[in-house]
N, C-alpha and C positions, 0 to 999 in steps of 0.2 A: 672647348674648354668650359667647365662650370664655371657658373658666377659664382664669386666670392658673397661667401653670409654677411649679414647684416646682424651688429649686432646694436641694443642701443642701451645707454648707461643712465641713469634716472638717479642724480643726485645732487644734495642745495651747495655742496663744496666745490667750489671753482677749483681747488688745487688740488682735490682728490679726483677729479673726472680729469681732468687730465695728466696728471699722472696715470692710471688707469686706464686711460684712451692709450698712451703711448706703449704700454704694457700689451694689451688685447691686439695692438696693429702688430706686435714681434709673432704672433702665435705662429704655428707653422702651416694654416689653410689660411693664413694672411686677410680676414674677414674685415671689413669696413667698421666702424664706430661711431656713431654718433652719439651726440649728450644732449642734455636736457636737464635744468638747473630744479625742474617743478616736477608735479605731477599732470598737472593739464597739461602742460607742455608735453612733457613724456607721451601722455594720450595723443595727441594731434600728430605729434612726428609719425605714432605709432596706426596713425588712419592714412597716412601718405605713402607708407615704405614698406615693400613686405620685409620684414624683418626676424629672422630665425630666434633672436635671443635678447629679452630683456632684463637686463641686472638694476636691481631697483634698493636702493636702501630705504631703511622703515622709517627714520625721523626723521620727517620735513615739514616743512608752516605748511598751514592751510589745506592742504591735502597729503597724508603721508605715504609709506610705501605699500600698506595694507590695505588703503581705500584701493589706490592704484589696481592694486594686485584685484581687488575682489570687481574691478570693471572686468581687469585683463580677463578674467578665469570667466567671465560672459561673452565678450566683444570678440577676444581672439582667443579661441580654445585650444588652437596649435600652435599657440610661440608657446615656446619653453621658457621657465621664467624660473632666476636666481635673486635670492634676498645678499644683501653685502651690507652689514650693517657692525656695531661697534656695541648693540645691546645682548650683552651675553645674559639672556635671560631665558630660561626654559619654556616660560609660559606662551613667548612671543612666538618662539622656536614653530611649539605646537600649532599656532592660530594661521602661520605662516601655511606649515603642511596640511592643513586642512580647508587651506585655499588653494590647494594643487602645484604650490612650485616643487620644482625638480629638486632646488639645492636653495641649502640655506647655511651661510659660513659668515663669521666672523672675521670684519676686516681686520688681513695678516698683521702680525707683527714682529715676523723674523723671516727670513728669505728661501728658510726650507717650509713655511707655511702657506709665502707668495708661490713659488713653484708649485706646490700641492693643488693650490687654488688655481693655476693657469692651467695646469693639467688636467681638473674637472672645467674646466670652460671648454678647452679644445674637445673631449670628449663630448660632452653635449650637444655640438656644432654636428659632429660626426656621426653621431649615433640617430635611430629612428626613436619613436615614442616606442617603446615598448615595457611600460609599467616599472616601477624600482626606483631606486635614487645608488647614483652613482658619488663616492669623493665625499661622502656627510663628511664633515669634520667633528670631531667627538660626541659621537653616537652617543645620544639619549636614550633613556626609555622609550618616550615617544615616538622616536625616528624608528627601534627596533619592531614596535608593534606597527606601524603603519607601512615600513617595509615586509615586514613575513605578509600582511594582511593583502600587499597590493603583490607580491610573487605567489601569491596562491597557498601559503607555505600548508603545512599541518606541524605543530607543535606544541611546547609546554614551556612558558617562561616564567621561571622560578627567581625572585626576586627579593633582595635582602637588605635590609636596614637595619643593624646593629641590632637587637635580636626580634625586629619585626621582622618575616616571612611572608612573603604573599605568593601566589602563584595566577597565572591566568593561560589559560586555554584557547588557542588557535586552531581551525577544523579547514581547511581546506579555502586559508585566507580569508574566514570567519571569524570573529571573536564570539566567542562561545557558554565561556565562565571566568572565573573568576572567586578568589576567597583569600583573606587573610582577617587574620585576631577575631575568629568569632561572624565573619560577615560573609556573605557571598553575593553572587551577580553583581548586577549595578551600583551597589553600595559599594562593594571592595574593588571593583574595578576605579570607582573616583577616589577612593580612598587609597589607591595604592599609586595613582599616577600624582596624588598631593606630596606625594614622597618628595626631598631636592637632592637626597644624594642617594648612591647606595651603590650594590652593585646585581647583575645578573648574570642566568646563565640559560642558554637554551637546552631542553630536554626532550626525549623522544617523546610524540606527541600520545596522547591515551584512547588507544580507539575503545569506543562507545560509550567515553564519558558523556554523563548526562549534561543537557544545554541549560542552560537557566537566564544567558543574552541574548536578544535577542535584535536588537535596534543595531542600525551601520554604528561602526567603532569613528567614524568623524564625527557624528553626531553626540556622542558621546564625551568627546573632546574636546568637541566644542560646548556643550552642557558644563564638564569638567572646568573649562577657561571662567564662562560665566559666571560659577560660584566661588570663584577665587578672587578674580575682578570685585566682586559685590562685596567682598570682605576687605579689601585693602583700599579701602577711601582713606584720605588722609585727615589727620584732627585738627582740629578749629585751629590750633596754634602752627598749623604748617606754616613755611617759611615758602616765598617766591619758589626755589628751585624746585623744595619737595610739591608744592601742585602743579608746577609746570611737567613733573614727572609722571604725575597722573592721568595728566590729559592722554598719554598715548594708551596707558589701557583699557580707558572708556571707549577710547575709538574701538578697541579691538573688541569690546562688549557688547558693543552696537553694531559693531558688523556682524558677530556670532550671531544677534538679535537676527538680523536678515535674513541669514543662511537658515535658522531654526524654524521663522515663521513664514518664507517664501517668498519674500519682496526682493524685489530688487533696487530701490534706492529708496531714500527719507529725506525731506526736505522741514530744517524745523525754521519758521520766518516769526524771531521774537516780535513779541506787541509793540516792546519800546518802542519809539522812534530815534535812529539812528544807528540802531543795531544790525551789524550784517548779518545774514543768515549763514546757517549751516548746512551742510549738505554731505550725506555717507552714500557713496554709492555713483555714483554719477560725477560726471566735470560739468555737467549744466547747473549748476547750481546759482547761478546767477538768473540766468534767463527764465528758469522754471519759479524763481522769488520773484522775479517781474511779472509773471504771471500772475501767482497766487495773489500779488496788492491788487491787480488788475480784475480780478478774478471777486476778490474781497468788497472791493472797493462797488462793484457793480452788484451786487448782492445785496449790500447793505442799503444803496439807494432804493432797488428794485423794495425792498424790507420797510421801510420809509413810506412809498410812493400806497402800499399792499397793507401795511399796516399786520403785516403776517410774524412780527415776533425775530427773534436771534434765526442765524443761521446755523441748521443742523451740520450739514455736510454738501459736499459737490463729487460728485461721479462722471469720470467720463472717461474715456476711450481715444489713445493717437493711434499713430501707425504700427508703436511695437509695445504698448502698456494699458492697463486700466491702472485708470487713475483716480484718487481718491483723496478731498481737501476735507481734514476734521479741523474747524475754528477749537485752541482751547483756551484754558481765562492767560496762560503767560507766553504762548506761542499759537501759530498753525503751524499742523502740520501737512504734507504733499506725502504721499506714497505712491509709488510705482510697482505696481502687479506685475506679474507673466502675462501679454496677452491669451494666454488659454486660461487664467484663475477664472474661478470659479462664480460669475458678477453675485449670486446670490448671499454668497457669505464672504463678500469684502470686508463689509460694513464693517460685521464682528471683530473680521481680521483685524483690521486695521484699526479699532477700537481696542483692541487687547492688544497688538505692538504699543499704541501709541503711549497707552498705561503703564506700559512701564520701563517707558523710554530714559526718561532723565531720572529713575527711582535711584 
């Protein structure tokens, strides 16, 4: 007899994870569940148990469900992993699917959208990786081009906004072109995914249209999140709620930041004293800030003792990272490499993330 899948639930609601636990234990391959109120929590369950399927919602303190996700898409590249969240927003939608999950829905709110949503669970369970997204619940744009893109497809999707037109070019699950009002390539392809409503339609694809894209379409995407992010800071007279609102798309800006420049975590440890640090990318965030004081703290005396001036930077190498401390005048920062980066052009790297970290 197969063992029963594991699946595990990653949310700060005590009365939605269970609920939801009770829901996932009816399905009919009868799989396990476990919860987890955090995201480090979630991580550690997730180093214990092999576990086929993680459902993660995106708002949560301290580490949300997008840090979560961008460890998961390093740490375990075979769990398959669903967002369950209550933020109907497009933008997140995207930053979501360009961290590799499978499915991303909106927690139900009527019993033929719970059914819908337990029907794409049990599928998923069931099925092998084999590229797509099964059970979207109202297909986006986004979702449309990142599904043709990952089935290989060849097409033409023609796309409309009250009498804006755009169109963009699919070659053989390539993104290829792209043009509306006057613009073409990479301009109209971000200028047309800035759209928030509209509708499409797919068309028989154009053999031998000329290319003019050329960069992966996530990349892209995530390029697209970031200059949208950078435009919606909120104004000096926001209210508690509205910047509490903000904080979850910086997160998502600064992860994009990652994905784009090739690091895998950032540790920022403010000057003040008393301030905790922050940390994208990692659940060490703690012990790696104990470091860097540790780390700071012995520099400075060494700096003292030498009479050699501020500290430029620290370089060094664990078991799976080169690693890299820039002191600056209102934080340090900690960066985590690929151990294969490149050690000769860290420096710059990580001098140009850091620049325009908190911009």
């Amino acid at each position: 007899m197969d063992a029963r899948h594991k699946i595990l639930l990653v949310d700060d609601d005590l009365d939605l994870l269970q609920m939801y636990k009770e829901l996932l234990e009816q399905l009919p391959s009868r799989p396990e569940i476990f919860t987890a109120t955090s995201g480090p929590r979630g991580l550690a369950l997730l180093k214990s148990e092999p576990f086929r399927l993680l459902i993660c919602d995106l708002r949560m303190p301290k580490m949300d469900g997008l840090q979560v996700l961008s460890i998961v898409r390093r740490s375990f590249p075979e769990l398959r992993t669903v967002v369950l969240t209550a933020a109907h927003d497009e933008e997140f939608r995207t930053r979501a699917y360009a961290l590799g999950v499978d499915l991303y829905w909106l927690k139900p709110d009527t019993q033929q959208n719970l059914q819908q949503f337990l029907q794409c669970i049990e599928s998923l369970l069931g099925r092998d990786l084999e590229g797509g997204f099964r059970g979207v619940q109202s297909k986006s744009l986004m979702d449309i081009i990142q599904m043709e893109c990952l089935s290989q497809s060849s097409t033409l999707l023609r796309i409309t906004r009250g009498s804006l037109v755009g169109r963009i070019w699919i070659q053989a699950g390539e993104l290829t072109d792209a043009e509306t009002e006057g613009a073409r390539g990479e301009p109209a392809f971000r200028r047309i995914l800035e759209w928030k409503s509209g509708t499409f339609e797919t068309l028989a694809p154009e053999v031998g249209h000329e290319r003019t894209i050329f960069k992966p379409v996530n990349a892209l995407l995530l390029e697209t999140a970031q200059a949208i992010d950078e435009t919606s800071a909120p104004p000096p007279s926001a209210s508690a709620d509205e910047e509490e609102q903000m904080v979850h798309p910086k997160t998502v800006w600064r992860l994009a930041a990652l994905t784009r420049e090739g690091a895998d975590f950032v540790i920022g440890l403010p000057r003040q004293p008393g301030t905790d640090p922050e940390g994208w990318g990692t659940e060490a965030t703690q012990e790696l800030a104990g470091w860097m004081k540790v780390a700071l703290e012995a520099c400075e005396e060494l700096s003292e003792l030498l009479d050699a001036g501020p500290l430029a930077r620290i370089e060094g190498r664990s078991l799976d990272h080169r690693l890299v401390l820039l002191p600056e005048s209102e934080k340090t920062f900690l960066i985590g490499w690929p151990a294969d980066a490149d050690p000769n052009r860290l420096a710059d790297q990580s001098k140009h993330l850091v620049a325009t970290w908190d911009a």
